[in-house]
PyMOL CGO cylinders between C-alpha atoms (Angstrom):
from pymol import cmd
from pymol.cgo import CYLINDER

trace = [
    CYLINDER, 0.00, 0.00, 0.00, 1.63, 3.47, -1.06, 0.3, 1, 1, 1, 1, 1, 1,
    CYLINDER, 1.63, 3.47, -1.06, -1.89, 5.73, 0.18, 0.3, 1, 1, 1, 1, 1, 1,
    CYLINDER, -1.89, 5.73, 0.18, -4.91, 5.83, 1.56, 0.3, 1, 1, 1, 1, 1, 1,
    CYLINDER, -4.91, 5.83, 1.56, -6.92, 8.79, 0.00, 0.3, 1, 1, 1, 1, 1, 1,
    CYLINDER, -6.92, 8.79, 0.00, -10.88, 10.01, 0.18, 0.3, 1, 1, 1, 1, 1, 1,
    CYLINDER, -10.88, 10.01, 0.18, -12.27, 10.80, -2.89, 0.3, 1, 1, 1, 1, 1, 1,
    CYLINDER, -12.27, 10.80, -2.89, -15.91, 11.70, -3.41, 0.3, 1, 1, 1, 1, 1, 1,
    CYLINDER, -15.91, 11.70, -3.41, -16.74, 10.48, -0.08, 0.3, 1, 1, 1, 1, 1, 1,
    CYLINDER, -16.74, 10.48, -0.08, -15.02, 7.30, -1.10, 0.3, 1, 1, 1, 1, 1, 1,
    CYLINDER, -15.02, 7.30, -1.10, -11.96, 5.94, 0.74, 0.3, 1, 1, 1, 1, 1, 1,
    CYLINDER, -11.96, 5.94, 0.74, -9.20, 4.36, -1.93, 0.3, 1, 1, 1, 1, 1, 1,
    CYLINDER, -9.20, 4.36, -1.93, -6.23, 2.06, -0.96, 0.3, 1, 1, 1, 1, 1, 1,
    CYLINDER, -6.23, 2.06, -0.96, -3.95, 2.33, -3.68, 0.3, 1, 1, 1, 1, 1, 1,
    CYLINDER, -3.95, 2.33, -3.68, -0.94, 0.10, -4.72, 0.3, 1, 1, 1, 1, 1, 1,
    CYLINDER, -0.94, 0.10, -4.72, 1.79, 0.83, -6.98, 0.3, 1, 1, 1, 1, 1, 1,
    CYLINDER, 1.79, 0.83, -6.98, -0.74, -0.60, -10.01, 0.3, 1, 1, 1, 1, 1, 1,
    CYLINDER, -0.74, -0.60, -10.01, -4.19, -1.10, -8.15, 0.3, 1, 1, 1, 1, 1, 1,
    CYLINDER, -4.19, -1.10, -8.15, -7.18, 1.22, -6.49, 0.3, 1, 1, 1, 1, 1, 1,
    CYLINDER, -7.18, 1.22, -6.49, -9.00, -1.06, -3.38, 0.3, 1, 1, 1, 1, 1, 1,
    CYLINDER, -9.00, -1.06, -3.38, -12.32, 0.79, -2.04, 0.3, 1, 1, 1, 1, 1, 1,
    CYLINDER, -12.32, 0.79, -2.04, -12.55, 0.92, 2.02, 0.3, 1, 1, 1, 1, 1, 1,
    CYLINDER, -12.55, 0.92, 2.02, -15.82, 0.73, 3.82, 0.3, 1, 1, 1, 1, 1, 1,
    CYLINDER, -15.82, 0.73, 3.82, -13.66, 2.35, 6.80, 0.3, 1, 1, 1, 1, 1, 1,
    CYLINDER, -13.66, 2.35, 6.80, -13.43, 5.81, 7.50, 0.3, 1, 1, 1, 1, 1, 1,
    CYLINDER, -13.43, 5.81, 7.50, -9.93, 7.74, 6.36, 0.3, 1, 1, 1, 1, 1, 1,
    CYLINDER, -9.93, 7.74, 6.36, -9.77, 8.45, 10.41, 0.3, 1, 1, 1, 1, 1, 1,
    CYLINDER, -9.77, 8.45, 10.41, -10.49, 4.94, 11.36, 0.3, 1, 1, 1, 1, 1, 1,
    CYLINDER, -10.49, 4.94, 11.36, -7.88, 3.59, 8.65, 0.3, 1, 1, 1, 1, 1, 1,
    CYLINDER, -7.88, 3.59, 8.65, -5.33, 6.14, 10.56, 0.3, 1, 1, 1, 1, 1, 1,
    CYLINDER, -5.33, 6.14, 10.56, -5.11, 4.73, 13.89, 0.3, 1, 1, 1, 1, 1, 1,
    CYLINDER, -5.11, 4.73, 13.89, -5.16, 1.15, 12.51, 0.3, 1, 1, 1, 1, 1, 1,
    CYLINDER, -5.16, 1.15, 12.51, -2.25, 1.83, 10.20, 0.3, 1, 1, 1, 1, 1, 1,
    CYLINDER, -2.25, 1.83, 10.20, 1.50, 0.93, 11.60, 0.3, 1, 1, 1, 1, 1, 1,
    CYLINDER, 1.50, 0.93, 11.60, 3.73, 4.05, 12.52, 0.3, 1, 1, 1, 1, 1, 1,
    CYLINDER, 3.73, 4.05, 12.52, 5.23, 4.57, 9.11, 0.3, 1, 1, 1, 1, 1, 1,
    CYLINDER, 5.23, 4.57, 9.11, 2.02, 5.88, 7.79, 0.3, 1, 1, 1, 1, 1, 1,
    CYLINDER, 2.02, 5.88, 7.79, 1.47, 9.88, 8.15, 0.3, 1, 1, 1, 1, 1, 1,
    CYLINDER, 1.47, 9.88, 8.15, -0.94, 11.68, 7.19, 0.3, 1, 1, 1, 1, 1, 1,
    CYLINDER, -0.94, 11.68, 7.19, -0.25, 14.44, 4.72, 0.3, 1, 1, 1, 1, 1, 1,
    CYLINDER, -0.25, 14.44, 4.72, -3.60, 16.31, 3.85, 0.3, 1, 1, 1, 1, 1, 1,
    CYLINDER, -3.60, 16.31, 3.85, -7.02, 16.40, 5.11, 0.3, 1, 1, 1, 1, 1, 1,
    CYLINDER, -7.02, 16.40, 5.11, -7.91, 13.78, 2.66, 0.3, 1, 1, 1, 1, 1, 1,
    CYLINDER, -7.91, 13.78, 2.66, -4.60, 11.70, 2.24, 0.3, 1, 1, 1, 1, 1, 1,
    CYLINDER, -4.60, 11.70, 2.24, -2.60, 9.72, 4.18, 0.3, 1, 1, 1, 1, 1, 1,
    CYLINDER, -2.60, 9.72, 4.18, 0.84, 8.02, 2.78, 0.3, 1, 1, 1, 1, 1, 1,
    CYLINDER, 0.84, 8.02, 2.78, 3.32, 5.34, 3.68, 0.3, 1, 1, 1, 1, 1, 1,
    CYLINDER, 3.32, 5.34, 3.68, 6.76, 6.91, 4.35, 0.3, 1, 1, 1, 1, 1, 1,
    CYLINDER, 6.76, 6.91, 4.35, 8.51, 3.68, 3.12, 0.3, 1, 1, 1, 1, 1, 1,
    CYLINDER, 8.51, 3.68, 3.12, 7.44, 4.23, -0.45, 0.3, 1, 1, 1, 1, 1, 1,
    CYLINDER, 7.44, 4.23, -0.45, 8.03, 8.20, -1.11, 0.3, 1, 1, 1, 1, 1, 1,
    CYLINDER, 8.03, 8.20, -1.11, 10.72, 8.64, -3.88, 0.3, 1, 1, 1, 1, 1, 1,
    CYLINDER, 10.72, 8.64, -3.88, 10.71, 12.65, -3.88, 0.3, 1, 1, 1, 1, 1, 1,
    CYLINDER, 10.71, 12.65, -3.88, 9.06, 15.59, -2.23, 0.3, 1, 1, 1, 1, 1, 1,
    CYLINDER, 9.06, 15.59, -2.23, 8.55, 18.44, -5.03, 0.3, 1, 1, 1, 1, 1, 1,
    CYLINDER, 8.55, 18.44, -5.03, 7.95, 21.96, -3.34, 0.3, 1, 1, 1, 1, 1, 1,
    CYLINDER, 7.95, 21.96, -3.34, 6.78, 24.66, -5.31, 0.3, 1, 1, 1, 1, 1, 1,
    CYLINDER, 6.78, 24.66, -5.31, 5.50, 28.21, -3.83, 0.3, 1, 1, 1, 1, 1, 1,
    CYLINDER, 5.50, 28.21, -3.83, 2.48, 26.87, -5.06, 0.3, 1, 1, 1, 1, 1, 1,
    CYLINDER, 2.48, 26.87, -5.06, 1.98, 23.54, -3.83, 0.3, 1, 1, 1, 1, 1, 1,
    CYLINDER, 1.98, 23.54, -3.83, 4.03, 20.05, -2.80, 0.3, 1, 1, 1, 1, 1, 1,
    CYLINDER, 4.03, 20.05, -2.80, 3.65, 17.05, -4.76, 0.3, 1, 1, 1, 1, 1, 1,
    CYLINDER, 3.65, 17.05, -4.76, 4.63, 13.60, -3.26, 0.3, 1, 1, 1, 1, 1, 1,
    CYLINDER, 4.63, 13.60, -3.26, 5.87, 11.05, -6.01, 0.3, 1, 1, 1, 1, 1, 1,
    CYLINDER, 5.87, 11.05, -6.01, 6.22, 6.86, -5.18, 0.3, 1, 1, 1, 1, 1, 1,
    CYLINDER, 6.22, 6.86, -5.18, 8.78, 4.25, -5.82, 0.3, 1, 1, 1, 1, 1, 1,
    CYLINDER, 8.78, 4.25, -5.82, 8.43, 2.28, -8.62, 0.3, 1, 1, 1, 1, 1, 1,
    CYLINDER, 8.43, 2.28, -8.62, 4.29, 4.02, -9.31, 0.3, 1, 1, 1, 1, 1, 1,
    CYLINDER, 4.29, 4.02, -9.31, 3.40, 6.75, -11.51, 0.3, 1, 1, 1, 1, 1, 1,
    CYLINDER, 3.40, 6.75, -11.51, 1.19, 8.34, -8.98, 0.3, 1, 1, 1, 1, 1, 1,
    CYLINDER, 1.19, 8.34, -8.98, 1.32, 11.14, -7.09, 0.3, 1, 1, 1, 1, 1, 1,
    CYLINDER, 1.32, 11.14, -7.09, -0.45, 12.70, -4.43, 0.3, 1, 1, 1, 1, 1, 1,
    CYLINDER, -0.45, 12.70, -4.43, -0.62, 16.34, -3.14, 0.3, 1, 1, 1, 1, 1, 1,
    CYLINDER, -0.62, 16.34, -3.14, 0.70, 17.49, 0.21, 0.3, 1, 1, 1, 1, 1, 1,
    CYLINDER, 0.70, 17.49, 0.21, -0.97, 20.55, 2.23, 0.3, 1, 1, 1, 1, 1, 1,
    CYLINDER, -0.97, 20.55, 2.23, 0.97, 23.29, 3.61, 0.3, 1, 1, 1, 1, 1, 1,
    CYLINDER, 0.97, 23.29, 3.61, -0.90, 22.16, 6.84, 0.3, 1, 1, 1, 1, 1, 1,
    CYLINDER, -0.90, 22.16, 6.84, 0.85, 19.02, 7.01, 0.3, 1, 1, 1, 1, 1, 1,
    CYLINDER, 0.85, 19.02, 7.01, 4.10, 19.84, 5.53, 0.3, 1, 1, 1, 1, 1, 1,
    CYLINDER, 4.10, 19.84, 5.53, 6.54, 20.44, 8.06, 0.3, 1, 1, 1, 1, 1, 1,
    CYLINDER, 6.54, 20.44, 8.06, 5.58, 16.98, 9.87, 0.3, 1, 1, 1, 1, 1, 1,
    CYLINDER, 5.58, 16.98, 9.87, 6.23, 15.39, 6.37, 0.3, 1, 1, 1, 1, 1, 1,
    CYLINDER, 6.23, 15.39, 6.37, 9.20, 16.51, 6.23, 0.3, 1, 1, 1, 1, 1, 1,
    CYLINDER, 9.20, 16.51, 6.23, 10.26, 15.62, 10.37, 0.3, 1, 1, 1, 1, 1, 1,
    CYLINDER, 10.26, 15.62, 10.37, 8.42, 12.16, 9.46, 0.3, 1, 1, 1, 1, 1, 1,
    CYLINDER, 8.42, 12.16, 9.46, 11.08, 11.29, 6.61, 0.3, 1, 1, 1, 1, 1, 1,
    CYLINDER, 11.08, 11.29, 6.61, 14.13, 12.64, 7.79, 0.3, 1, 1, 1, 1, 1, 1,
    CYLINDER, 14.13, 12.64, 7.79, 13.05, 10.36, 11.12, 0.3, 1, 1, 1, 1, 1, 1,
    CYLINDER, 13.05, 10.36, 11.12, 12.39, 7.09, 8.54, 0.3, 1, 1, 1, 1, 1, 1,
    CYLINDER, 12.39, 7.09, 8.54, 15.55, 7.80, 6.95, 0.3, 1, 1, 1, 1, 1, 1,
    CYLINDER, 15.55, 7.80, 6.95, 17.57, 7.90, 10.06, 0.3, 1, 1, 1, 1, 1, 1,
    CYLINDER, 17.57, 7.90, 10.06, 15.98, 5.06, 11.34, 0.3, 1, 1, 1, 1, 1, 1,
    CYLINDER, 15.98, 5.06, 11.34, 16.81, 2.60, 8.22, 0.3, 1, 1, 1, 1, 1, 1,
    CYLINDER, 16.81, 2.60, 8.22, 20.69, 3.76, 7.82, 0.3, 1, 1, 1, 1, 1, 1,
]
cmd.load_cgo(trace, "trace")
């Protein structure tokens, strides 16, 4: 699992190729998920394991995924705990 998203009142688990629906709530998913999950917008939450790259703009912060196409946006909100989360994951694995 690379994220967990809402969309259209719809909670999606997506893989690197697939899209699962969840009858569980984004919130309930979130305290069921292991530690290496954050969340990174109101709507999205992402596992930490799988981010390739962080791309900051002025405008906005995009969140690409190893070996996926997909990307998912990350709020200003949440930003600064992304960052904290990775560089903690990072330290953690070396």
């Amino acid at each position: 699992m690379i994220f967990v998203q809402t969309e259209e009142r719809t909670v999606q688990v997506h893989t690197a190729d697939q899209i699962y629906q969840s009858k569980e709530r984004l919130y309930a998913l979130e305290d069921s998920l292991p530690g290496y999950f954050a969340r990174v917008a109101k709507s999205t939450i992402i596992n930490l394991y799988q981010v390739s790259a962080v791309n900051r703009s002025l405008a906005n912060c995009w969140i690409s995924f190893r070996r996926s196409h997909k990307q998912v946006y990350a709020s200003r909100r949440y930003y600064r705990q992304l960052q904290d989360r990775l560089n903690e994951t990072r330290s953690s694995h070396e």
